[in-house]
C-alpha positions as CSV (number, residue, x, y, z in Angstrom):
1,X,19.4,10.3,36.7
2,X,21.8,7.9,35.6
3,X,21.5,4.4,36.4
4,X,24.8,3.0,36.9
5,X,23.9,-0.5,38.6
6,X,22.3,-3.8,36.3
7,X,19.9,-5.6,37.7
8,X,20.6,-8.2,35.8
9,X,24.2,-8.4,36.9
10,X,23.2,-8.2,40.5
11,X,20.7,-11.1,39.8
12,X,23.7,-12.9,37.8
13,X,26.3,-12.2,40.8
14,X,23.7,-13.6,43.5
15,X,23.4,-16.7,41.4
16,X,27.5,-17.2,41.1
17,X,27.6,-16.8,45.1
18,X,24.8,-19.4,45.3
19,X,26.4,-21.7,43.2
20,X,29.5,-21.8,45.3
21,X,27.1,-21.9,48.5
22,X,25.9,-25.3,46.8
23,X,29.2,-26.6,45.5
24,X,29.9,-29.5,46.8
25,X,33.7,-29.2,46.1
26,X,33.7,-26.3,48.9
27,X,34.0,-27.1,52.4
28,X,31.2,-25.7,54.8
29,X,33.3,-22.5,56.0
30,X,33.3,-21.2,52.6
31,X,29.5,-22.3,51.8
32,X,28.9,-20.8,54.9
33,X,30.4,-17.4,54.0
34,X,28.6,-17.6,50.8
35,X,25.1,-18.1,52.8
36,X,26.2,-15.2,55.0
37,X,26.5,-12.6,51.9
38,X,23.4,-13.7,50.8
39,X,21.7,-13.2,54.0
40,X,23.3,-9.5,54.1
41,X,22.0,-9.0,51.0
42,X,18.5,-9.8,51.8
43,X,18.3,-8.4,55.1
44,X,19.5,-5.0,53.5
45,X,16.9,-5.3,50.3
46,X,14.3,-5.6,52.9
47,X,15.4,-2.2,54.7
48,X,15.5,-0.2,51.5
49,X,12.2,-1.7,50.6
50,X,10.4,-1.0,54.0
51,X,11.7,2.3,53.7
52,X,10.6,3.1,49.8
53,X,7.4,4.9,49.3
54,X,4.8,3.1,47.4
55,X,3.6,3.7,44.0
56,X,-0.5,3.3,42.5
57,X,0.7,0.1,39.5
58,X,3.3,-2.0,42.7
59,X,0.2,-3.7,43.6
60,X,-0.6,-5.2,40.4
61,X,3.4,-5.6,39.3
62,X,3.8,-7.8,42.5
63,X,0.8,-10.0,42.3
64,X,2.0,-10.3,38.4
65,X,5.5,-10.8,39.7
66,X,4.1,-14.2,42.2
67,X,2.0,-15.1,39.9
68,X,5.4,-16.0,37.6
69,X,7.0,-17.3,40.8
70,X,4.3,-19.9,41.2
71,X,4.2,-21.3,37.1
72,X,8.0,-21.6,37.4
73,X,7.7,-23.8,40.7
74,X,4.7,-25.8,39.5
75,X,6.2,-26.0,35.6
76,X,9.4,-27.1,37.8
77,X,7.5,-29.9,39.7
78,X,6.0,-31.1,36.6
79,X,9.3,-31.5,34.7
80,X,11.3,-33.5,37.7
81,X,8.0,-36.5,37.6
């Protein structure tokens, strides 16, 4: 197989359309619009993923995977006192 997608570059694409979502300098139609591709996206990453089969290490990856998820937001906390 060759992998011709970047998940990186997916992450870095959904943080550009973010951005604009949060730009102050947009009007709402265009946050909006922003919001919407965003929402597509998630709505079809939960299809593919209902849909994939389920491998013996995902349990471990994923409770690995939250607990990063919850440093970052308590690290995050921490630094705004």
């Amino acid at each position: 197989m060759i992998q011709n997608w970047n998940a990186d570059q997916i992450t870095r694409d959904l943080n550009r359309c973010a951005r604009e979502m949060n730009d102050w300098h947009n009007d709402g139609y265009v946050q909006w619009g922003c919001k919407q591709d965003l929402y597509r996206v998630k709505f079809e990453l939960d299809r593919l993923l209902k849909s994939s089969p389920h491998f013996s290490m995902e349990p471990e990856w994923l409770a690995e995977q939250q607990k990063q998820q919850v440093w970052e937001i308590l690290n995050d906390k921490t630094s705004n006192q």
